[in-house]
KEVO-351498 format. One record per residue: x negated, y, z negated of N, C-alpha, C, CB in turn. Coordinates in nm, 4 decimals. Atoms other than C-alpha are relative to their C-alpha. Glycine has a CB too. Layout:
<pts>
PT        nc1        nc2        nc3       cac1       cac2       cac3        cc1        cc2        cc3       cbc1       cbc2       cbc3
PT          X          Y          Z          X          Y          Z          X          Y          Z          X          Y          Z
...
</pts>
This chain:
<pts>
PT        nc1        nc2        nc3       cac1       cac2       cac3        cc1        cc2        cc3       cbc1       cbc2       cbc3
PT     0.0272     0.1022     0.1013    -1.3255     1.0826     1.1295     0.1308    -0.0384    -0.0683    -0.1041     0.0509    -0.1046
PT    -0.0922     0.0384     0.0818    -1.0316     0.8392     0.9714    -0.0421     0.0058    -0.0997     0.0501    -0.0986     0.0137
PT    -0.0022     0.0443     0.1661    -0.9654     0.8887     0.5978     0.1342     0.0122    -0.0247    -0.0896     0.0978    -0.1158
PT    -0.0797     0.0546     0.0983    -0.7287     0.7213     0.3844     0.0125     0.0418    -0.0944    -0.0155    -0.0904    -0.0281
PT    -0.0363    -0.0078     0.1814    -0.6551     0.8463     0.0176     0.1103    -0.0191    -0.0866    -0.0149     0.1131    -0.0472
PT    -0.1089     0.0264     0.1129    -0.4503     0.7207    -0.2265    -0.0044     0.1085    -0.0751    -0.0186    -0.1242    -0.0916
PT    -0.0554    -0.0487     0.1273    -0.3147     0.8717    -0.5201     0.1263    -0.0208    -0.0578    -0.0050     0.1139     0.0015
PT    -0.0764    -0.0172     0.1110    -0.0668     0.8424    -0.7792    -0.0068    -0.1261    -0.0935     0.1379     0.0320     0.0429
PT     0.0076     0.0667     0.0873    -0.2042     0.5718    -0.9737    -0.0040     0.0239    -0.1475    -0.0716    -0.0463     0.0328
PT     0.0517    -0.0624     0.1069    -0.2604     0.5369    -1.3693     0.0317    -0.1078    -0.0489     0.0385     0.1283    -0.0553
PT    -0.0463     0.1045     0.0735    -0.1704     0.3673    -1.6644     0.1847    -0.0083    -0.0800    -0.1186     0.0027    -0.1087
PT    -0.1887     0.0259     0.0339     0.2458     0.2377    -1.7331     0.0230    -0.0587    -0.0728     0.0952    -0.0585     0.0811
PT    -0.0101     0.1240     0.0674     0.3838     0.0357    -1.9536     0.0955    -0.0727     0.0507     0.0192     0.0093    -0.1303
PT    -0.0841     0.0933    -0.1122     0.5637    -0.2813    -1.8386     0.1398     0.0521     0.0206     0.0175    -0.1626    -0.0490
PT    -0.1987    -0.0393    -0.0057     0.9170    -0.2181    -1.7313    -0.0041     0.1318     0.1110     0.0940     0.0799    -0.2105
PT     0.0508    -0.1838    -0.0258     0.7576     0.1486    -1.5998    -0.0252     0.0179     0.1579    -0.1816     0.0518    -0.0924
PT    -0.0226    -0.0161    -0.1016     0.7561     0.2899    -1.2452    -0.1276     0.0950     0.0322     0.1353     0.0375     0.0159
PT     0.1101    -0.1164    -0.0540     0.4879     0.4527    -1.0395     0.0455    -0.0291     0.1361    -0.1886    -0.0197    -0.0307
PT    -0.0083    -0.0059    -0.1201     0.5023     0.5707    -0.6878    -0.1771     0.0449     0.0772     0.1294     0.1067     0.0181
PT     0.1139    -0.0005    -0.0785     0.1666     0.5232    -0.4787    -0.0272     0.1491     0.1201     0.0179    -0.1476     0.0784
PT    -0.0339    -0.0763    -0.1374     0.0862     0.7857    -0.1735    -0.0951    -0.0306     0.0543     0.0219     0.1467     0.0124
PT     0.1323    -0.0195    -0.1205    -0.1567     0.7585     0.1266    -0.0018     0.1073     0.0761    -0.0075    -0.1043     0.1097
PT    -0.0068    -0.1265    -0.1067    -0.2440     1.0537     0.3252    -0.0730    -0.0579     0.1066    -0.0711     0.1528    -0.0486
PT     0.1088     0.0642    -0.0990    -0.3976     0.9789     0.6235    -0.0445     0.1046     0.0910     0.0567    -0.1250     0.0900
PT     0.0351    -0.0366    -0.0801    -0.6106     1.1636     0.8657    -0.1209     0.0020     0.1259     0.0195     0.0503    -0.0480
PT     0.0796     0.0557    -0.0897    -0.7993     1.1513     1.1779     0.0760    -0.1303     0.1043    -0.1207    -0.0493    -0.0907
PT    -0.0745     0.1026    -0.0934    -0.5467     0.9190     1.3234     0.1052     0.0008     0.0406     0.0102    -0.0982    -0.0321
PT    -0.1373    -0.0412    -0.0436    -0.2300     0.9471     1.5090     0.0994    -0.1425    -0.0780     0.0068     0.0127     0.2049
PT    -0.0859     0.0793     0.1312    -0.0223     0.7949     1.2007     0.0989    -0.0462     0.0559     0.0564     0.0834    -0.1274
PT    -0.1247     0.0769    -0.0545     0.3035     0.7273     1.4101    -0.0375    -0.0720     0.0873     0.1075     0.0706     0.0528
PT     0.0454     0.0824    -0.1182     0.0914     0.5083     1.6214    -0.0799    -0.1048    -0.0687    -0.0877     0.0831     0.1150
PT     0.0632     0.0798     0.0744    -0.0368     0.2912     1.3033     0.1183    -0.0556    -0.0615    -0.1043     0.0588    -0.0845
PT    -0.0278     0.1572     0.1071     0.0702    -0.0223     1.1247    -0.0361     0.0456    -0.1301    -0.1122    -0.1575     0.0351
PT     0.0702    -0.0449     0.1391     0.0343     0.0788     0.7737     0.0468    -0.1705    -0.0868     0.0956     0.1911    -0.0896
PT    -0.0385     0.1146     0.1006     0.0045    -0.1593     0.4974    -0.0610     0.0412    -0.1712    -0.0836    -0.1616     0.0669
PT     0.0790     0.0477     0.0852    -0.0927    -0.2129     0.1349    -0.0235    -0.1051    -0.0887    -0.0046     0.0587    -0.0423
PT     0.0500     0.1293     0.0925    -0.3295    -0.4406    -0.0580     0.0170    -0.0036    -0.1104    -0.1187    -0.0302    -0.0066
PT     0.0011    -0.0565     0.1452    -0.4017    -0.4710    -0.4340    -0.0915    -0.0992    -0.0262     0.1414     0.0084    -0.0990
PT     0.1048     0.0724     0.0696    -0.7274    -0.6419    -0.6027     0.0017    -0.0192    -0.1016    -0.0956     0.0320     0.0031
PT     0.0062     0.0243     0.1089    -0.6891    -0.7612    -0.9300    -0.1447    -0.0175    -0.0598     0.0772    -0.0940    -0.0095
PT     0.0982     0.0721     0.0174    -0.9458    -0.8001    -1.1580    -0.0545    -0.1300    -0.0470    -0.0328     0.0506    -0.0360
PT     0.0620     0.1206    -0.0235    -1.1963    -1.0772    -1.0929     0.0992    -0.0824     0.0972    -0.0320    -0.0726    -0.1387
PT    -0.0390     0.1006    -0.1010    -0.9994    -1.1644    -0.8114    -0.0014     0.0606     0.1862     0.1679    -0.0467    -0.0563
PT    -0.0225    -0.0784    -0.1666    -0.9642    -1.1018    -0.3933     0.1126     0.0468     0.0247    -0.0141    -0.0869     0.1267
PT    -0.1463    -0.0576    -0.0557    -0.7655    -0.8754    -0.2507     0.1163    -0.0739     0.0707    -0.0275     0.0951     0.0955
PT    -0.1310     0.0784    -0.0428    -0.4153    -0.9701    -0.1852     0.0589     0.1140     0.0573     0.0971    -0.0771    -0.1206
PT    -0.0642    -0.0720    -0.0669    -0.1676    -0.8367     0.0795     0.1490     0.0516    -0.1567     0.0418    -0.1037     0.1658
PT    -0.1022    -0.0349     0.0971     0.1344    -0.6310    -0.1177     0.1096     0.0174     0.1144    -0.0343     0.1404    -0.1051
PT    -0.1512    -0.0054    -0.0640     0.3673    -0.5005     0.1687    -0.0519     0.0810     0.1407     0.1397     0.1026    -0.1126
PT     0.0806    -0.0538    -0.1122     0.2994    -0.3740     0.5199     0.2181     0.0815     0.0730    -0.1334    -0.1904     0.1309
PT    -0.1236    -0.0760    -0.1002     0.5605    -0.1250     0.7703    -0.0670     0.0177     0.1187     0.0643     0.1581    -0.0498
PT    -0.0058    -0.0459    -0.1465     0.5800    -0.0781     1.1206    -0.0112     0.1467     0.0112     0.1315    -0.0433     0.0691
PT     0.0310    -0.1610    -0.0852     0.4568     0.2221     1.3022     0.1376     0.0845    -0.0161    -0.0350    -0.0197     0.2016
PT    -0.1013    -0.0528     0.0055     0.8050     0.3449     1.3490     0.0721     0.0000    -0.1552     0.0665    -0.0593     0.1030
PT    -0.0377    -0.0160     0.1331     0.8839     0.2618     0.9644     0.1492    -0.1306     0.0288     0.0393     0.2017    -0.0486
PT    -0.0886     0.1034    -0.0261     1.1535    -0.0598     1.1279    -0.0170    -0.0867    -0.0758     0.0007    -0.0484     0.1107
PT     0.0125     0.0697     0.0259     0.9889    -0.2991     1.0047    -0.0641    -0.0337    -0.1159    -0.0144    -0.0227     0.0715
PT     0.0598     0.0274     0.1271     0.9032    -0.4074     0.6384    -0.0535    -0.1116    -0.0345     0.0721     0.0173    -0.0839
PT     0.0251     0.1356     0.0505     0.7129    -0.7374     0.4567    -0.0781     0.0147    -0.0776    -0.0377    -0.0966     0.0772
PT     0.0656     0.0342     0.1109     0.6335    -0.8172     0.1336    -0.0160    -0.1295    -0.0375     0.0476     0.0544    -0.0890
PT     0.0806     0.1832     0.0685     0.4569    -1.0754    -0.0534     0.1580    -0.0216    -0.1117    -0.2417     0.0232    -0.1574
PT    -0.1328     0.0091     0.1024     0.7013    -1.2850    -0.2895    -0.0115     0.0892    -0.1036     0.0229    -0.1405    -0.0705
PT     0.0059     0.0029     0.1502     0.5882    -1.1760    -0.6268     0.0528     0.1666    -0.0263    -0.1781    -0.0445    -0.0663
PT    -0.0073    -0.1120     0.0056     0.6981    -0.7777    -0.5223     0.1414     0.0275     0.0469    -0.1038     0.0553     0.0626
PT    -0.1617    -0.0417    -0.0817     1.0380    -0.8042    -0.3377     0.0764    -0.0296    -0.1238     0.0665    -0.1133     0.1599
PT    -0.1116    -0.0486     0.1095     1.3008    -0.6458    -0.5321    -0.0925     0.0737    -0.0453     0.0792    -0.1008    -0.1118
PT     0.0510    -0.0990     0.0792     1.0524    -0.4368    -0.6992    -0.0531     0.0927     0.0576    -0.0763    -0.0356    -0.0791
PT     0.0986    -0.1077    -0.1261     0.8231    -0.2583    -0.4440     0.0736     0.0335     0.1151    -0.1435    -0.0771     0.0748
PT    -0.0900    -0.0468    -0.1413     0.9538    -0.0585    -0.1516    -0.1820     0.0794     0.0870     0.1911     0.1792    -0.0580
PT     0.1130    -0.0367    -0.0714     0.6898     0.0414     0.0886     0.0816     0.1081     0.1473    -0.0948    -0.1687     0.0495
PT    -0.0747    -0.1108    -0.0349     0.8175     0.3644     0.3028    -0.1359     0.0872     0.0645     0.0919     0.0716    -0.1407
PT     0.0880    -0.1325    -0.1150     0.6373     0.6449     0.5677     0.0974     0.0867     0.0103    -0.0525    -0.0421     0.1793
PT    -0.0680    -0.1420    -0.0475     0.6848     0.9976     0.6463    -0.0928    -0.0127     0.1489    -0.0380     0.1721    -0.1253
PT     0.0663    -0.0188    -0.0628     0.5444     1.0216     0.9756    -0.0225     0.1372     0.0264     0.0217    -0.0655     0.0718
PT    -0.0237    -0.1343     0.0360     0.6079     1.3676     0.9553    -0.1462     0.0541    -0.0806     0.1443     0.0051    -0.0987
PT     0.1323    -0.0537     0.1155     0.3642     1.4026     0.6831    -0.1350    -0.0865     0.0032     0.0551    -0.0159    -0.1763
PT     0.1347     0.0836     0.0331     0.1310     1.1204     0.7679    -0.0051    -0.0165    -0.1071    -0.1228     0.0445     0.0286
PT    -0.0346     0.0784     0.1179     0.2055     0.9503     0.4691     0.0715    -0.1191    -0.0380     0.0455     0.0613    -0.0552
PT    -0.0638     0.1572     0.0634     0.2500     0.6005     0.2766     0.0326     0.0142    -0.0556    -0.0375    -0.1056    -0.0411
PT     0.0201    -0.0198     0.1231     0.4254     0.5582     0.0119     0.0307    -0.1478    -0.0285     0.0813     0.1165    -0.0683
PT    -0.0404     0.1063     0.0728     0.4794     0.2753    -0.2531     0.0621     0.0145    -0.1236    -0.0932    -0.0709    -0.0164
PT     0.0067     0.0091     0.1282     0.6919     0.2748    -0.4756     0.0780    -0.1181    -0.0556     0.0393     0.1191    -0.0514
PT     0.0157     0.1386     0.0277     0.6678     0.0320    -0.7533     0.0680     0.0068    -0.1726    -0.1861    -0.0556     0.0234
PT    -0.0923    -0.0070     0.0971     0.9664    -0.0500    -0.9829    -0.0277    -0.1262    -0.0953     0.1428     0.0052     0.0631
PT     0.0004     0.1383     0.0672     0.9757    -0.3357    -1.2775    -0.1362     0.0107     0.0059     0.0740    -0.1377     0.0685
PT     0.1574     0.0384     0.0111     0.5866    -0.3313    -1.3359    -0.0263    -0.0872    -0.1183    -0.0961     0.1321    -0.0164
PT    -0.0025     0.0976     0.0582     0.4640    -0.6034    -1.4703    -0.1829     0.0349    -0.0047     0.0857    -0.1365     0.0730
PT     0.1017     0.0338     0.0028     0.1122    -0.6846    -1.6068    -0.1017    -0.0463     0.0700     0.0117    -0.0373    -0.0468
PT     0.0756     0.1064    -0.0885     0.0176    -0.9282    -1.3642     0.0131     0.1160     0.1235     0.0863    -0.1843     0.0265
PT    -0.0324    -0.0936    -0.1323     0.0766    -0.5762    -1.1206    -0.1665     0.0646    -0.0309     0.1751     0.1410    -0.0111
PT     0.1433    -0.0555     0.0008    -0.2782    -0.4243    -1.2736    -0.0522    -0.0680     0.1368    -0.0971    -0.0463    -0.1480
PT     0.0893     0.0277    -0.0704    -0.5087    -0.3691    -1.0067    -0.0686     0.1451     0.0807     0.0588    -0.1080     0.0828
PT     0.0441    -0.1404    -0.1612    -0.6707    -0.1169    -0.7279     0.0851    -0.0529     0.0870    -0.1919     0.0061     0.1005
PT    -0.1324     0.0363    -0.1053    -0.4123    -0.0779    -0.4590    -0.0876     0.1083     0.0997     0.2102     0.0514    -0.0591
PT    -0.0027    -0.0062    -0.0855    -0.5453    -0.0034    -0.1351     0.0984     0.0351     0.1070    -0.0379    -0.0628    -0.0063
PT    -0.0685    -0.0066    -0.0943    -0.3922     0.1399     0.1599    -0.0936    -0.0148     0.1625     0.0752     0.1279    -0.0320
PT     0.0891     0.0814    -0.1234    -0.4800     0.0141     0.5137     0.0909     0.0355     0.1695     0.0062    -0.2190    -0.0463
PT    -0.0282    -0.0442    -0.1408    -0.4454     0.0983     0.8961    -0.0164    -0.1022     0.1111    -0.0875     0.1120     0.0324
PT     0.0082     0.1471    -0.1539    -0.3815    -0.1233     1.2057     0.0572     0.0632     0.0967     0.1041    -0.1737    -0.0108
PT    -0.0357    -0.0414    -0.0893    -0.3426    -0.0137     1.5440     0.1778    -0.0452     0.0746    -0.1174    -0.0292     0.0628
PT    -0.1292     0.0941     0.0206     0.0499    -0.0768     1.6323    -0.0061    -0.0725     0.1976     0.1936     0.1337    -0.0606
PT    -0.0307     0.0954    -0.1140    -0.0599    -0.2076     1.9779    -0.0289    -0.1728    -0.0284    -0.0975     0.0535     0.1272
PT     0.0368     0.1092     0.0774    -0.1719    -0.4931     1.7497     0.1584    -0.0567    -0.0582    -0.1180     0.0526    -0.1253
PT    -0.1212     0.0232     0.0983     0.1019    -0.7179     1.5608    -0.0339     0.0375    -0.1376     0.0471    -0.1502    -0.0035
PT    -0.0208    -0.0330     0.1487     0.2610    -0.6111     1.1871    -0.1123    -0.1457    -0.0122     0.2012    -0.0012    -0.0819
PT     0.0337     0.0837     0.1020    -0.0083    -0.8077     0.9542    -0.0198    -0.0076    -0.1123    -0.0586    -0.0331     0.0109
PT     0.0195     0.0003     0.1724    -0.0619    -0.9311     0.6286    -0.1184    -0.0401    -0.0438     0.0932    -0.0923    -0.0786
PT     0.1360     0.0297     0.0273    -0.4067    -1.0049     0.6712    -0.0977     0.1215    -0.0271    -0.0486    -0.0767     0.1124
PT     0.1333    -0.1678     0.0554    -0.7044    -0.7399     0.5050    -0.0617    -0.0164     0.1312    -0.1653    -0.0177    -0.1755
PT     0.1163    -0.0391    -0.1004    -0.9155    -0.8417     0.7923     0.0457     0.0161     0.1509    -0.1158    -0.1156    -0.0033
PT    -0.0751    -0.0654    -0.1227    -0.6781    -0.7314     1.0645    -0.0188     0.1579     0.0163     0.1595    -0.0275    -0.0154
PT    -0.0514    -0.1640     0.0329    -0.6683    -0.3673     0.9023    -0.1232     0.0441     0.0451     0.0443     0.0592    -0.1739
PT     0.0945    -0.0655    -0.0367    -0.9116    -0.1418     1.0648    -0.0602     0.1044    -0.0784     0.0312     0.0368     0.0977
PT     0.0077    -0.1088     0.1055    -0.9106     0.1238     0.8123     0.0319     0.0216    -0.1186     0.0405     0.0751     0.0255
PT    -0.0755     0.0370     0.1505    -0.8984     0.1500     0.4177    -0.0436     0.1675    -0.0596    -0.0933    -0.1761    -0.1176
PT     0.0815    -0.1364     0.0694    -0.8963     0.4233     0.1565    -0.0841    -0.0917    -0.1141     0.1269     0.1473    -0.0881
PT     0.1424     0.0597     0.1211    -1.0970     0.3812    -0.1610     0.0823    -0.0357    -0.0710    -0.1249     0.1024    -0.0886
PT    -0.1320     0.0634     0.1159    -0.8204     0.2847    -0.3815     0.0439     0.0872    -0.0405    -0.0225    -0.0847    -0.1271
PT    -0.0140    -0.0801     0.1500    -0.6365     0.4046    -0.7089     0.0652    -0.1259    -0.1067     0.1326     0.1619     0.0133
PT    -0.0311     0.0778     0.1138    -0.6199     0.2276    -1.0314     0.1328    -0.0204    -0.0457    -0.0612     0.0467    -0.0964
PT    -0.1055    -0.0142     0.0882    -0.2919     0.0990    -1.1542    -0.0196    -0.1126    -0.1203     0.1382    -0.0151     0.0826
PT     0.0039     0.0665     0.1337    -0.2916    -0.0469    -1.5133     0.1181    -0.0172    -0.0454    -0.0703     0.0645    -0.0976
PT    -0.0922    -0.0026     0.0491    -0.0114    -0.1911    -1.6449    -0.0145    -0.0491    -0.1692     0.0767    -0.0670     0.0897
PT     0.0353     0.0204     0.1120    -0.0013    -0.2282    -2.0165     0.0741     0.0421    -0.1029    -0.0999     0.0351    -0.0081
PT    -0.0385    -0.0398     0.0867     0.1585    -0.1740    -2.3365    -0.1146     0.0565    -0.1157     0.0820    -0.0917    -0.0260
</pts>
């Protein structure tokens, strides 16, 4: 059975830094597309930043480059994100997501075959 779990969400205040993690198991991780989303509320999920199987290849949305780095251990079967300069408009559930890498890198949710359940990040003063 694939599962996904996040963790290291919470609440920051703007300016403030958190680093995301995904664990993953049930799936041969150096043979996945990782990515993650983020859902704001009252709105649809949006792509945030996706890596290549091998960890080569990176892409982020505009509103995160320069701030977000998106990074694997394959080693550890693990995502990470981490997320510098947080801004308000960064609140949301952040998702992490799985794609087979015989597939192309995407930035689409409904490419990803596999999600965890989220973790809350709040940004806020």
């Amino acid at each position: 059975q694939v599962q996904l779990e996040e963790s290291g969400g919470g609440l920051v205040q703007p300016g403030g830094s958190l680093r995301l993690s995904c664990t993953t198991s049930g799936l041969t991780f150096s043979r996945h597309h990782m990515a993650w989303f983020r859902q704001p509320p009252g709105k649809e999920r949006e792509f945030v930043g996706a890596i290549s199987a091998a960890g080569l290849i990176t892409e982020y949305t505009d509103s995160v480059k320069g701030r977000f780095t998106i990074s694997r251990d394959n080693a550890k079967n693990t995502l990470y994100l981490q997320m510098n300069s947080l801004k308000p408009g960064d609140t949301a559930v952040y998702y992490c997501a799985a794609r087979s890498l015989n597939l192309v890198l995407s930035t689409t949710a409904h490419d990803y075959n596999y999600w965890g359940q989220g973790t809350q990040v709040t940004v806020s003063s």
